[in-house]
gemmi code that builds the backbone of each chain (N, CA, C; Angstrom):
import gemmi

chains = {
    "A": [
        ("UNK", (-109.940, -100.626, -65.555), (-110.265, -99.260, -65.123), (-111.286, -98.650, -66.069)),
        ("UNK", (-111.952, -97.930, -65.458), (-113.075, -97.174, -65.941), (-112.856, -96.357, -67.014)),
        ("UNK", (-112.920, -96.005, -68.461), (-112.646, -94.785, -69.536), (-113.680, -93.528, -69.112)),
        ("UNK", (-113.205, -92.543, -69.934), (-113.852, -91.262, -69.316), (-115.137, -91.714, -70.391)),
        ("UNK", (-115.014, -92.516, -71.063), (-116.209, -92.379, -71.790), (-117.048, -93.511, -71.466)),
        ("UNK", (-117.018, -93.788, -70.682), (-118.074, -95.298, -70.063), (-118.708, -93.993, -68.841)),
        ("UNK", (-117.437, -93.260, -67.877), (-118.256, -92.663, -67.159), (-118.953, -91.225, -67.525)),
        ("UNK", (-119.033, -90.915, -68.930), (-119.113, -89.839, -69.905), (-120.825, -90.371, -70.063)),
        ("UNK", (-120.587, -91.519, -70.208), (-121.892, -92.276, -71.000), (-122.996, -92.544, -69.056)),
        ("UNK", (-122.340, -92.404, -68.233), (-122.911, -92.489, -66.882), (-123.329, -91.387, -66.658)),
        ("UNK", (-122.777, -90.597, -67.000), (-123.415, -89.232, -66.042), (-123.977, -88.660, -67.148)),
        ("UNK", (-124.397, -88.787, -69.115), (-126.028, -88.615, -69.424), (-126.716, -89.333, -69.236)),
        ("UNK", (-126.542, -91.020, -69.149), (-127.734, -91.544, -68.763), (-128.793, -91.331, -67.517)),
        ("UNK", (-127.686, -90.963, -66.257), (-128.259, -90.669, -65.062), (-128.795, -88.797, -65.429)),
        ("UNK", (-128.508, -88.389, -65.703), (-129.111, -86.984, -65.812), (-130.330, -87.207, -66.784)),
        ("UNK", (-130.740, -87.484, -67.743), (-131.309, -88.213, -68.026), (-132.830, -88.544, -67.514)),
        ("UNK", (-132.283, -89.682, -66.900), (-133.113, -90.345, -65.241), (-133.695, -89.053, -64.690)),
        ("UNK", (-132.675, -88.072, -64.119), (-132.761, -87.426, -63.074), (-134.044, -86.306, -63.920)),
        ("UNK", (-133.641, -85.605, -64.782), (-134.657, -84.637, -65.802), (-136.023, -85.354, -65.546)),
        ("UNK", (-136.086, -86.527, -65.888), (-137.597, -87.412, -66.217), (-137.880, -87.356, -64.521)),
        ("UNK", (-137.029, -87.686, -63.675), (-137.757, -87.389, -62.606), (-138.637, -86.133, -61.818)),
        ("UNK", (-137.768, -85.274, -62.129), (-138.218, -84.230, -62.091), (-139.301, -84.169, -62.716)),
        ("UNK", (-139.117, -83.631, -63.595), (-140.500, -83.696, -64.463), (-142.162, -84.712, -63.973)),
        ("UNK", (-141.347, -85.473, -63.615), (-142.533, -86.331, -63.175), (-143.049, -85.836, -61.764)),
        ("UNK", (-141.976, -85.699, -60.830), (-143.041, -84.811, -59.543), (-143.415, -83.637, -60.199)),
        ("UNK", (-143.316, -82.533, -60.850), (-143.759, -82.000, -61.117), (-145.169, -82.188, -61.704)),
        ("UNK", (-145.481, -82.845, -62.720), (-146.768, -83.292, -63.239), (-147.588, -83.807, -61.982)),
        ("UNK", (-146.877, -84.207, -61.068), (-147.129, -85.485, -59.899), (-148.052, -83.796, -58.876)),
        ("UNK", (-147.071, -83.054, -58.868), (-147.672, -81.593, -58.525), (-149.102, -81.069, -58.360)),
        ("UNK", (-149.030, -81.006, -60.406), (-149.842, -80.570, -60.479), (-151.346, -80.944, -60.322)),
        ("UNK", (-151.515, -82.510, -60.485), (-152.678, -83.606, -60.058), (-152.852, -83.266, -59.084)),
        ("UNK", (-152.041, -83.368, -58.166), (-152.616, -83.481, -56.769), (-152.271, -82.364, -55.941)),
        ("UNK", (-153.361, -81.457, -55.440), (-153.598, -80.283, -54.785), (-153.912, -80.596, -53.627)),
        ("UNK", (-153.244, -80.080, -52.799), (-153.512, -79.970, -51.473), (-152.992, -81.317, -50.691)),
        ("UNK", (-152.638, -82.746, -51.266), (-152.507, -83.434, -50.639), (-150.628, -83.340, -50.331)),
        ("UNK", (-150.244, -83.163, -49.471), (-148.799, -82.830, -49.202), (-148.162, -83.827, -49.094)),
        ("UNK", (-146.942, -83.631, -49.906), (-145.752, -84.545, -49.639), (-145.787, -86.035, -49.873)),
        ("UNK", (-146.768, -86.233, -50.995), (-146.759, -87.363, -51.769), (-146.305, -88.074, -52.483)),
        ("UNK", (-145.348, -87.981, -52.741), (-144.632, -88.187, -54.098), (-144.446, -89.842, -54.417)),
        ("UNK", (-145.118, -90.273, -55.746), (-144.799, -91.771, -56.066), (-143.502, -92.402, -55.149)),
        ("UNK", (-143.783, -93.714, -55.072), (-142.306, -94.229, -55.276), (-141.604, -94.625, -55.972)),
        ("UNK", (-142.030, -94.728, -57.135), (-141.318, -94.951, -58.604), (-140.574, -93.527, -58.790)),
        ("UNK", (-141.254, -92.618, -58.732), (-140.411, -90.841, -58.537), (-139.374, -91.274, -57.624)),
        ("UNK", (-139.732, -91.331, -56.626), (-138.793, -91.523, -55.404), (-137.351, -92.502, -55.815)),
        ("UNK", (-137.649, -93.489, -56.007), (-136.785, -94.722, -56.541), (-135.521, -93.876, -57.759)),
        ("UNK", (-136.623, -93.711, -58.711), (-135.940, -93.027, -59.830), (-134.805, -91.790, -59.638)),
        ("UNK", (-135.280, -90.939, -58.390), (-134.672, -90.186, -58.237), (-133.145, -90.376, -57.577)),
        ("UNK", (-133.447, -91.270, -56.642), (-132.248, -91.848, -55.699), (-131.185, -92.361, -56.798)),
        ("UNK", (-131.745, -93.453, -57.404), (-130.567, -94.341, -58.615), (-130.372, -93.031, -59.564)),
        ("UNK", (-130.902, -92.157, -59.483), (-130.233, -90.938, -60.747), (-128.732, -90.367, -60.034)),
        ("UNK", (-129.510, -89.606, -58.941), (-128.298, -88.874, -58.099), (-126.975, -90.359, -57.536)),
        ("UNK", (-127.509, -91.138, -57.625), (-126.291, -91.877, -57.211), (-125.709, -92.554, -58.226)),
        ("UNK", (-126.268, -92.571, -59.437), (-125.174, -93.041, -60.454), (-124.836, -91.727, -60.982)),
        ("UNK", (-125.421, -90.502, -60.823), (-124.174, -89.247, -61.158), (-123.148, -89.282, -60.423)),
        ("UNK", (-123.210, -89.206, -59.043), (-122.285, -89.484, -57.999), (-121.123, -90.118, -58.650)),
        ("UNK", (-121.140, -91.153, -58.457), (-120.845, -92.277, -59.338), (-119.690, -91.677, -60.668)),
        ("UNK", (-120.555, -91.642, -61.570), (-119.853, -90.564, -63.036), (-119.493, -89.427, -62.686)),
        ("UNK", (-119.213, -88.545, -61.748), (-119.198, -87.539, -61.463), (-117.238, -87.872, -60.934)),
        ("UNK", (-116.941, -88.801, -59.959), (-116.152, -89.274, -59.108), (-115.382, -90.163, -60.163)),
        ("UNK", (-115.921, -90.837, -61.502), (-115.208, -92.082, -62.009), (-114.475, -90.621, -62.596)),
        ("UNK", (-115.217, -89.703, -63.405), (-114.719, -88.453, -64.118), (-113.228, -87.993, -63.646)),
        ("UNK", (-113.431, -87.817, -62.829), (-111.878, -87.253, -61.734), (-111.142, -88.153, -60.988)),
        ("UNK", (-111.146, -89.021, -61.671), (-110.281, -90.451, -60.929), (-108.969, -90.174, -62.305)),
        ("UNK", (-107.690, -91.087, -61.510), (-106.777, -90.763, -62.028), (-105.847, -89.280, -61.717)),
        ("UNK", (-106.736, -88.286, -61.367), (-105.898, -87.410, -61.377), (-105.192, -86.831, -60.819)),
        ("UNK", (-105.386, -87.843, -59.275), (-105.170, -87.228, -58.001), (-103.414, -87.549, -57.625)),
        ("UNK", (-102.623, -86.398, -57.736), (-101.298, -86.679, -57.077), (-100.730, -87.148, -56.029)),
        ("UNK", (-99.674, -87.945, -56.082), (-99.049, -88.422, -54.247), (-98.142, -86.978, -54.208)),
        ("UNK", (-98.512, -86.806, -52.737), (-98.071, -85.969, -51.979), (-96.736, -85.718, -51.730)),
        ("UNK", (-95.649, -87.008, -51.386), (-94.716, -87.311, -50.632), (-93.910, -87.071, -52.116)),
        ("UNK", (-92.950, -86.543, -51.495), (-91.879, -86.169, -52.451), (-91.225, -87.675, -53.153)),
        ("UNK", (-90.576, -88.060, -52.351), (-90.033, -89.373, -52.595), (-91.166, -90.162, -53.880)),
        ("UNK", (-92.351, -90.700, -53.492), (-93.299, -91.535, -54.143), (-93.430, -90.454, -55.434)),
        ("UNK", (-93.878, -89.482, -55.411), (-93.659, -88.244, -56.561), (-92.525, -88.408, -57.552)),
        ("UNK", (-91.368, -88.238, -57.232), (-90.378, -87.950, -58.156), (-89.991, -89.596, -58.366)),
        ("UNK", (-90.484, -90.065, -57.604), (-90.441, -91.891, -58.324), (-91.030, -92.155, -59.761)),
        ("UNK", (-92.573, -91.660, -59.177), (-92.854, -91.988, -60.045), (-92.793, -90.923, -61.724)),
        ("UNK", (-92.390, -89.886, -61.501), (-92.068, -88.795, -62.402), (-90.816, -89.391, -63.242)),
        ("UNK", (-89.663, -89.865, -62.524), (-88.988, -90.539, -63.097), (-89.224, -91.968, -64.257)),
        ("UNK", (-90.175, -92.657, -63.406), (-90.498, -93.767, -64.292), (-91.165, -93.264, -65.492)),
        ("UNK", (-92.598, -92.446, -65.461), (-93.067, -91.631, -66.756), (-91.948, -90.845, -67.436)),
        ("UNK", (-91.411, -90.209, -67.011), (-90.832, -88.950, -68.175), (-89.353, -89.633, -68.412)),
        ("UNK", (-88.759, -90.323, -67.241), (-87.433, -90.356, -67.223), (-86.498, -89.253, -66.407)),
        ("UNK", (-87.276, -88.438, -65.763), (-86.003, -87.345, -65.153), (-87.245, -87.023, -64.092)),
        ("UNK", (-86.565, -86.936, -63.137), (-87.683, -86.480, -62.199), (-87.899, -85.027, -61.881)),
        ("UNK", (-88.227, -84.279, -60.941), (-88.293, -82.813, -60.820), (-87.314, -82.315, -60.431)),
        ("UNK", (-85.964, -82.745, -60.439), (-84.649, -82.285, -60.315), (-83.663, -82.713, -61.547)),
        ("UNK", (-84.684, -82.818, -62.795), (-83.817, -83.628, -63.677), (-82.853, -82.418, -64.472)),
        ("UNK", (-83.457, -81.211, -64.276), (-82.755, -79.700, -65.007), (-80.925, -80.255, -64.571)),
        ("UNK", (-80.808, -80.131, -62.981), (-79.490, -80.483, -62.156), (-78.610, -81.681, -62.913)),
        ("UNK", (-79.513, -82.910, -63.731), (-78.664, -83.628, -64.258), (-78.870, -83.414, -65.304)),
        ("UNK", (-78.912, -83.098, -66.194), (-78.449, -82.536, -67.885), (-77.585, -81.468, -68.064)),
        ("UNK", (-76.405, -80.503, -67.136), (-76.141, -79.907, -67.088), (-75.083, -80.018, -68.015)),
        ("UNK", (-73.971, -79.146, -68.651), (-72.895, -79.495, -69.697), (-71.762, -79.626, -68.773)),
        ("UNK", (-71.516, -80.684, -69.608), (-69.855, -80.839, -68.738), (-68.817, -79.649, -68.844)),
        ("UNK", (-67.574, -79.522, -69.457), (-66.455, -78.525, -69.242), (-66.732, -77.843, -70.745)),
        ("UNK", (-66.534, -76.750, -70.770), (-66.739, -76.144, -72.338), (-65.558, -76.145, -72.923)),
        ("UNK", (-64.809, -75.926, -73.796), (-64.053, -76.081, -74.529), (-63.260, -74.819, -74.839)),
        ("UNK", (-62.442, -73.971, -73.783), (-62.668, -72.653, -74.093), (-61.384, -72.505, -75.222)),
        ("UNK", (-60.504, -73.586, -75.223), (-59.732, -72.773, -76.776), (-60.340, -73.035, -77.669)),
        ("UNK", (-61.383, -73.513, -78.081), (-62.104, -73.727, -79.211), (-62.954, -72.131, -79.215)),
        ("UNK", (-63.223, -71.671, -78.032), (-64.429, -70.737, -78.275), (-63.345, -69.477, -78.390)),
        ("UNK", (-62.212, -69.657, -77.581), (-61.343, -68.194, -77.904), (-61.026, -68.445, -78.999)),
        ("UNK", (-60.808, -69.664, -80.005), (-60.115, -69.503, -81.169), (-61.382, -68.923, -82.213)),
        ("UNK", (-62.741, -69.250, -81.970), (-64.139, -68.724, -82.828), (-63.859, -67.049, -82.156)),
        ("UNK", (-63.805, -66.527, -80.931), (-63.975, -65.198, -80.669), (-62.762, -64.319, -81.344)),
        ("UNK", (-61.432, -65.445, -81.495), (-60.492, -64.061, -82.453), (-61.089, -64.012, -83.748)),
        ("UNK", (-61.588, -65.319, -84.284), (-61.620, -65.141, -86.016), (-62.935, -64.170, -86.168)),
        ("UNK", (-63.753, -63.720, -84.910), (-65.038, -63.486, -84.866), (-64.335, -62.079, -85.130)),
        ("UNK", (-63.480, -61.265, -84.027), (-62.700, -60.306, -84.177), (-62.069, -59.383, -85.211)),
        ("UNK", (-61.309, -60.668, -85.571), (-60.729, -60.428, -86.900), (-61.478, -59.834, -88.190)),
        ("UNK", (-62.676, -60.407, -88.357), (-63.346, -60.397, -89.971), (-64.090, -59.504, -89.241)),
        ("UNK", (-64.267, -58.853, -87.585), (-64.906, -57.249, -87.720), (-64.019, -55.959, -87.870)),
        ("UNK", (-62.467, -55.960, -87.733), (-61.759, -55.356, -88.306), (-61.544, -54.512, -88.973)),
    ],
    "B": [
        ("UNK", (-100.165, -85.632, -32.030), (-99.019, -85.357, -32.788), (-98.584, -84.466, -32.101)),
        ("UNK", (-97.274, -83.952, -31.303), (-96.680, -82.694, -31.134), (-96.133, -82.105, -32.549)),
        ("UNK", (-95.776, -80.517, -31.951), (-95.434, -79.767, -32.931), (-93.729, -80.253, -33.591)),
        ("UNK", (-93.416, -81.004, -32.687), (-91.678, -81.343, -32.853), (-91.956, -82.712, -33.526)),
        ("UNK", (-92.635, -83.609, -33.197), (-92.857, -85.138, -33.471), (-93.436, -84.483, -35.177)),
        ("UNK", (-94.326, -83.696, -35.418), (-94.992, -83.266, -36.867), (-93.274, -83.011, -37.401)),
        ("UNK", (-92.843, -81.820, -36.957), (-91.540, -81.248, -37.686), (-90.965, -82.613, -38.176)),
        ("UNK", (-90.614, -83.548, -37.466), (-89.715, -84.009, -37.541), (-90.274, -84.911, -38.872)),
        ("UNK", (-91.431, -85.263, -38.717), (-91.896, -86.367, -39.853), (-92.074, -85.614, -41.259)),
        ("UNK", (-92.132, -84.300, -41.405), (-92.150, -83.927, -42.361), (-90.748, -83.765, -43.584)),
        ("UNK", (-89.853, -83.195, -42.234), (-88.399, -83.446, -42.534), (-88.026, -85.142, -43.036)),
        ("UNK", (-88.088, -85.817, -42.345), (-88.276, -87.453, -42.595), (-88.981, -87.339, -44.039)),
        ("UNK", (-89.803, -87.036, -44.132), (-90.635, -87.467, -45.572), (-91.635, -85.689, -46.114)),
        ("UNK", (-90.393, -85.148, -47.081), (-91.113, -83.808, -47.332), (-92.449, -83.863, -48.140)),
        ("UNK", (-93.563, -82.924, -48.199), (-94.587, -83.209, -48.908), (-94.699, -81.927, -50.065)),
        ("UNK", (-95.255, -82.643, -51.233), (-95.241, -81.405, -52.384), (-96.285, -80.592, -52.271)),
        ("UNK", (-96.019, -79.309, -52.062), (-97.727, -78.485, -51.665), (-98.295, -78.206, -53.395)),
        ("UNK", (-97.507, -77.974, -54.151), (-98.220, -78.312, -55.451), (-99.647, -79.554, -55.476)),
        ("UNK", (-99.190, -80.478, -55.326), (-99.754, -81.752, -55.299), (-101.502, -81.990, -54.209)),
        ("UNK", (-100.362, -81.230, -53.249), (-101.325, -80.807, -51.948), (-102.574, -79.909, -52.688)),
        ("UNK", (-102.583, -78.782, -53.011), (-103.298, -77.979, -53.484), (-103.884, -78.700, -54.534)),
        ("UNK", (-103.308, -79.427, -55.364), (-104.015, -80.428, -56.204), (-105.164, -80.764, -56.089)),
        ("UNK", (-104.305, -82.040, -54.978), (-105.802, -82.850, -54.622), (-106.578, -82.098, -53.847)),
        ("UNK", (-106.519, -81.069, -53.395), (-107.524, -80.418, -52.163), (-108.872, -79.874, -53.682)),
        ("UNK", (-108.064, -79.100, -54.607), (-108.992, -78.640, -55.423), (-109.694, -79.528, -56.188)),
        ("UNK", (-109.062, -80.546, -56.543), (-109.793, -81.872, -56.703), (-111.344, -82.445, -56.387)),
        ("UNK", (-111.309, -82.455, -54.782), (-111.809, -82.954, -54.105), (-113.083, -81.692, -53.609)),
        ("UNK", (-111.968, -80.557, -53.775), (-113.462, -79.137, -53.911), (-114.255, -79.723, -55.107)),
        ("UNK", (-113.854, -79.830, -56.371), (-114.650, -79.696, -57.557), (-115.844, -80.442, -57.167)),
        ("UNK", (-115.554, -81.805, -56.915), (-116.257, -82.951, -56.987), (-117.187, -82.419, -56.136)),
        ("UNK", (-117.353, -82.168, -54.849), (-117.536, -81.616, -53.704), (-119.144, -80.736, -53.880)),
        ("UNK", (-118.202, -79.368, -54.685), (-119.586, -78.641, -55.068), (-120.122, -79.431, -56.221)),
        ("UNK", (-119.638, -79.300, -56.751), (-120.963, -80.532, -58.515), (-122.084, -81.507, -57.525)),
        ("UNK", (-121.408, -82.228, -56.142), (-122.077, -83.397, -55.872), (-123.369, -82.783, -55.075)),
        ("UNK", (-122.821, -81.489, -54.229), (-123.527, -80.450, -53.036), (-125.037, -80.255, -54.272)),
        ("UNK", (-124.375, -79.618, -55.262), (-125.825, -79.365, -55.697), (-126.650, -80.053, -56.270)),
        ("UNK", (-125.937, -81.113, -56.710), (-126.742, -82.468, -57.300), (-128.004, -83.050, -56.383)),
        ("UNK", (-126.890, -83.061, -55.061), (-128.142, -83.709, -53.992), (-129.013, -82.443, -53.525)),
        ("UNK", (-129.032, -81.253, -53.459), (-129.764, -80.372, -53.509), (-131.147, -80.700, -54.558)),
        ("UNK", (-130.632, -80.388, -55.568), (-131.933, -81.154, -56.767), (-132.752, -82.419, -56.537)),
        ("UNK", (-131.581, -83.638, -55.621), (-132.536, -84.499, -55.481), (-133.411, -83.939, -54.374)),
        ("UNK", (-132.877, -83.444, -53.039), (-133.583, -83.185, -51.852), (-135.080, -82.417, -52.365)),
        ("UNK", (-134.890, -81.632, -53.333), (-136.196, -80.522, -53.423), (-137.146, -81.737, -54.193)),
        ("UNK", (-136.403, -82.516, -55.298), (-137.282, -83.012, -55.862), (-138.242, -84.666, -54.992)),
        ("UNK", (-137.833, -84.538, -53.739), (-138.137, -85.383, -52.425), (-139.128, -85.004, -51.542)),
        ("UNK", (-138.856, -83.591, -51.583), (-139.831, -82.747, -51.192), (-139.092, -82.686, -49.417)),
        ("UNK", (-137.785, -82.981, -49.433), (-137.579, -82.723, -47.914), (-137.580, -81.918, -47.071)),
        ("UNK", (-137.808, -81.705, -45.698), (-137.758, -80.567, -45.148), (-136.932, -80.788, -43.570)),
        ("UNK", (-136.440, -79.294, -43.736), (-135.716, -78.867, -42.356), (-134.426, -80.136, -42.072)),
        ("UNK", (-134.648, -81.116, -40.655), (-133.494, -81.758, -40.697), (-133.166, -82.648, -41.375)),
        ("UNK", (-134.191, -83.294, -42.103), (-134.420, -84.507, -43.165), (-133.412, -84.345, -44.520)),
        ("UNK", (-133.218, -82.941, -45.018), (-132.831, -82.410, -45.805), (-131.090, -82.511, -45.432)),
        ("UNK", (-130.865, -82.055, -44.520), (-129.755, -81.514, -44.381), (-128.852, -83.230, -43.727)),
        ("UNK", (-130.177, -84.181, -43.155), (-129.218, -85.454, -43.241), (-129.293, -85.960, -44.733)),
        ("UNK", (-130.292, -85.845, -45.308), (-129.707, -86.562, -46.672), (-128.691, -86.125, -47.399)),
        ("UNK", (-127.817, -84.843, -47.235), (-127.104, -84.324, -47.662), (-125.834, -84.884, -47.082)),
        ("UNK", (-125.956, -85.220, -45.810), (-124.305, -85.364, -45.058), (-124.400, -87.639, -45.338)),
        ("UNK", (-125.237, -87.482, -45.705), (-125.187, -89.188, -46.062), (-124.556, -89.032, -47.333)),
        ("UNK", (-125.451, -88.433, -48.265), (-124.423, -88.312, -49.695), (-123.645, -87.938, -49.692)),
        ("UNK", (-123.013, -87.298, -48.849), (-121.578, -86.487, -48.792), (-120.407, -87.660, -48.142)),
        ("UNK", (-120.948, -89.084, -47.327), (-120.551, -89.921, -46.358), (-120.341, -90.361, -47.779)),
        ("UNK", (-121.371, -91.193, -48.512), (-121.353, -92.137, -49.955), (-120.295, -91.492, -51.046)),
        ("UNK", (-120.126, -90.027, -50.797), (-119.049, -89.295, -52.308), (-117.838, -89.869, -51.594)),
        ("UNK", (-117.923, -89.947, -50.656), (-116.345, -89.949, -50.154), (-116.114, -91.795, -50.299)),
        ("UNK", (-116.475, -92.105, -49.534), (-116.665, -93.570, -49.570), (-116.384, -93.786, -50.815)),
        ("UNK", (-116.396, -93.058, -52.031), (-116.511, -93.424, -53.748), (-115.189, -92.736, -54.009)),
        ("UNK", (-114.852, -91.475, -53.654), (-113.073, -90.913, -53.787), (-112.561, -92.062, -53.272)),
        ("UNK", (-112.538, -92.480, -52.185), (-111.846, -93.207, -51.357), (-111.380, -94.990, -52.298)),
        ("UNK", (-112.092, -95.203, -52.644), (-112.249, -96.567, -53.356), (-111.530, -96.109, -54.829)),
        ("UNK", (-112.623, -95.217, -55.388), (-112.099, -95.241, -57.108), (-111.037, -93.953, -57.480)),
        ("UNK", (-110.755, -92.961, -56.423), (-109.815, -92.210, -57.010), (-108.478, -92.228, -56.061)),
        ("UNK", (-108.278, -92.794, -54.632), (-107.260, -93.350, -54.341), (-106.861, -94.643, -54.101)),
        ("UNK", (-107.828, -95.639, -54.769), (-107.124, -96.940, -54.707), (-107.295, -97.301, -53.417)),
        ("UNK", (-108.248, -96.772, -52.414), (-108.172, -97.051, -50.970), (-107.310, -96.999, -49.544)),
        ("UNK", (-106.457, -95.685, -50.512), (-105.130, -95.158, -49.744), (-105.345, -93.739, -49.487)),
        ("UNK", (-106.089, -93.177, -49.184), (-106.056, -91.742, -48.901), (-104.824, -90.854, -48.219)),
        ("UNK", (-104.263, -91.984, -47.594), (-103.133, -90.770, -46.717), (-101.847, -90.696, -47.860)),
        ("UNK", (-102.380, -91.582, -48.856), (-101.051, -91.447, -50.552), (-101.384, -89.953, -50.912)),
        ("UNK", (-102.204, -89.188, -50.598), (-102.865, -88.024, -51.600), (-103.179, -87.129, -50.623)),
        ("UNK", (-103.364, -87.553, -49.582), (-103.814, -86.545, -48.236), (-103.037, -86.768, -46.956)),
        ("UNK", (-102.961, -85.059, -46.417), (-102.562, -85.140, -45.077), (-102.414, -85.723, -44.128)),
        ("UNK", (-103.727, -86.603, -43.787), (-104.040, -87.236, -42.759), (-105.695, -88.063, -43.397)),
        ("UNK", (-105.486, -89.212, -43.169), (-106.467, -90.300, -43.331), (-107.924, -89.784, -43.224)),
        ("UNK", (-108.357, -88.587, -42.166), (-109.933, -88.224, -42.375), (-109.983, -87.299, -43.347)),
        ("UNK", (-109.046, -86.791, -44.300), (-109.231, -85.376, -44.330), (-109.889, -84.992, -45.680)),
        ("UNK", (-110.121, -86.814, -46.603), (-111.041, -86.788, -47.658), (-112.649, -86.481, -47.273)),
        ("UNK", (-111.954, -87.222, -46.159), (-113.965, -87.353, -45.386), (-114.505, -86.216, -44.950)),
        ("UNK", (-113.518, -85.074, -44.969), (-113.998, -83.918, -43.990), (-114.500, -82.729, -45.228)),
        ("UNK", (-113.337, -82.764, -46.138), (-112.841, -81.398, -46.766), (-114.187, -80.853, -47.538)),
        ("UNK", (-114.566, -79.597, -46.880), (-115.813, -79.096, -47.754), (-117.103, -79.597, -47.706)),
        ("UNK", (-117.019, -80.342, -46.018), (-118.418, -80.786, -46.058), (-119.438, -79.756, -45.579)),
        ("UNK", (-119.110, -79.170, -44.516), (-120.101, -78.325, -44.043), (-119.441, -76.666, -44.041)),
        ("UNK", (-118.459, -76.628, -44.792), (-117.686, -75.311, -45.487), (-117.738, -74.670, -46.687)),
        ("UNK", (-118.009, -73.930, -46.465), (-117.476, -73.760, -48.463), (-118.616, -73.702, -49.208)),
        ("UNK", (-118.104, -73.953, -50.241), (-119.195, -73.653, -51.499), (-120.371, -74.818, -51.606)),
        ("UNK", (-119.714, -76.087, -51.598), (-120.434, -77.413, -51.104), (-122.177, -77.135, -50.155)),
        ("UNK", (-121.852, -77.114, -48.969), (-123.151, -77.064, -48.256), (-124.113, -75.982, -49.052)),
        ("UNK", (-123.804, -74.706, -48.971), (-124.567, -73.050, -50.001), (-124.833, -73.517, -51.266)),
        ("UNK", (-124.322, -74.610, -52.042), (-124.218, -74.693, -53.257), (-126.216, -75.867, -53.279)),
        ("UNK", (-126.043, -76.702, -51.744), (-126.953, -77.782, -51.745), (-127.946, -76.501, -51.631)),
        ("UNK", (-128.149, -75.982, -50.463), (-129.405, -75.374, -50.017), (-129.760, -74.313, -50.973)),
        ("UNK", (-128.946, -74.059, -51.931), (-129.413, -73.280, -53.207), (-130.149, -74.118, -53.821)),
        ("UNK", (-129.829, -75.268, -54.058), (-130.353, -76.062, -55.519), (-132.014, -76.651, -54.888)),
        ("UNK", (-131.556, -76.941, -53.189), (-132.935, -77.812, -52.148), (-133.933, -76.507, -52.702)),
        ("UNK", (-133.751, -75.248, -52.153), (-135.156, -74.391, -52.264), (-135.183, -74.154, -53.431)),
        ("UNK", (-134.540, -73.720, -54.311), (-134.817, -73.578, -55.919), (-135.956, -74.817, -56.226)),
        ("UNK", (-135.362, -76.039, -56.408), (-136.433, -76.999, -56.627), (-137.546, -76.945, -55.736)),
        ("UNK", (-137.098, -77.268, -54.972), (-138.663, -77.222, -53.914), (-139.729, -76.392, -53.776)),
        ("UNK", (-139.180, -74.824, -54.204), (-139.936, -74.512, -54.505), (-140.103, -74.024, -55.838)),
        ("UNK", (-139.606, -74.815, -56.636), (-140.556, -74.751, -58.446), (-141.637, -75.559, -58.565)),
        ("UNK", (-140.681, -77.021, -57.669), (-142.282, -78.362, -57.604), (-143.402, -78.091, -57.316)),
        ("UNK", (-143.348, -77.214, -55.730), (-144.086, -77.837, -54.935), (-144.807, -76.556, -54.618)),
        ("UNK", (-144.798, -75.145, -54.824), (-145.197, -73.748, -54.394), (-146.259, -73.200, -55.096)),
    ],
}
model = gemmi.Model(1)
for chain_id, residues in chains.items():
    chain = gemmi.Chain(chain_id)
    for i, (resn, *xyz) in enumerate(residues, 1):
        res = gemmi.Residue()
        res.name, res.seqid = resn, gemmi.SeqId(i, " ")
        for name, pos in zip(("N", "CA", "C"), xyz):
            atom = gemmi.Atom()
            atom.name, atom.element = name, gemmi.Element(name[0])
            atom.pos, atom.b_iso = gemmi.Position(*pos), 0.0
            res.add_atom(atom)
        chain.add_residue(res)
    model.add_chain(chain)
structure = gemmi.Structure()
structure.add_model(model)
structure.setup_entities()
């Protein structure tokens, strides 16, 4: 799989590309007056492989991040990463509390306010 | 699909609208970044009128074709509603298309005016 930094390293090289192209019809512009809609094909070329390897880095960039929808496939896989899925609050709950332990802390609590 | 045959499949298999909204915004981001990208190329092409506006729905055919492969593994209906709905979302809606024909005349006419 692709790192963000291979497609990090794609989308300046192609911008890059794409700047110099520009630049180049532009100069390409200014030479030639009046003759319309000329543009090299090396401009042309250059320009296409720019915008489509941004494309490209643009799309590798935001890969990975996209969620499954379906509940089931979701909390599958939530479970396998974290260990508890999005209902995991429901199972960690405390079992029975101990209440003569806590009435015997609430008299002595009582007592020493006295 | 009827409205009862939908009910029923959803019930059958519920969907997370978290997730939903996810990938939809997802697929916006990419969407506009790509709209104006090919805008820049179109001006710097020098295209005009319908020429313009197909090179736009081709690159928009090729972004998807590229979600489709490298960000669902070639499963779209894992992440989406329904199987077209990578291919559709924000093509000729939204910020996407306004975002191209901003960037087409901006360039086109810095090059070429």
């Amino acid at each position: 799989m692709f790192t963000s930094a291979k497609s990090a390293s794609i989308v300046s090289i192609s911008t890059l590309l794409l700047i110099h192209s520009c630049y180049s019809a532009y100069e390409h512009s200014l030479i030639s007056i009046g003759a319309k809609n000329s543009l090299p094909l090396d401009v042309t070329i250059e320009t296409l492989v720019s915008v489509f390897l941004l494309c490209v880095g643009i799309v590798l960039n935001n890969s990975q991040e996209l969620k499954p929808i379906s509940w089931s496939v979701w909390s599958g896989q939530l479970e396998r990463e974290r260990g508890s899925g999005p209902y995991g609050y429901l199972e960690e709950r405390l079992g029975f509390l101990d209440i003569r332990t806590k009435r015997a802390e609430f008299a002595k609590w009582a007592e020493s306010n006295e | 699909m009827t409205t009862a045959a939908e009910e029923r499949e959803l019930l059958l298999n519920p969907v997370v609208p978290e997730n939903v909204l996810h990938n939809t915004k997802t697929v916006t981001d990419i969407r506009s970044l790509t709209g104006s990208l090919f805008g820049v190329a179109a001006g710097i092409l020098g295209l005009e009128s319908y020429w313009g506006f197909i090179f736009y729905l081709v690159g928009s055919c090729v972004v998807s074709a590229f979600m489709v492969a490298l960000n669902t593994g070639g499963r779209p209906e894992r992440y989406f509603r329904g199987k077209s709905e990578i291919w559709t979302t924000e093509v000729v809606s939204g910020s996407s298309m306004a975002g191209f024909i901003l960037t087409w005349t901006l360039f086109f006419g810095l090059l070429r005016v």
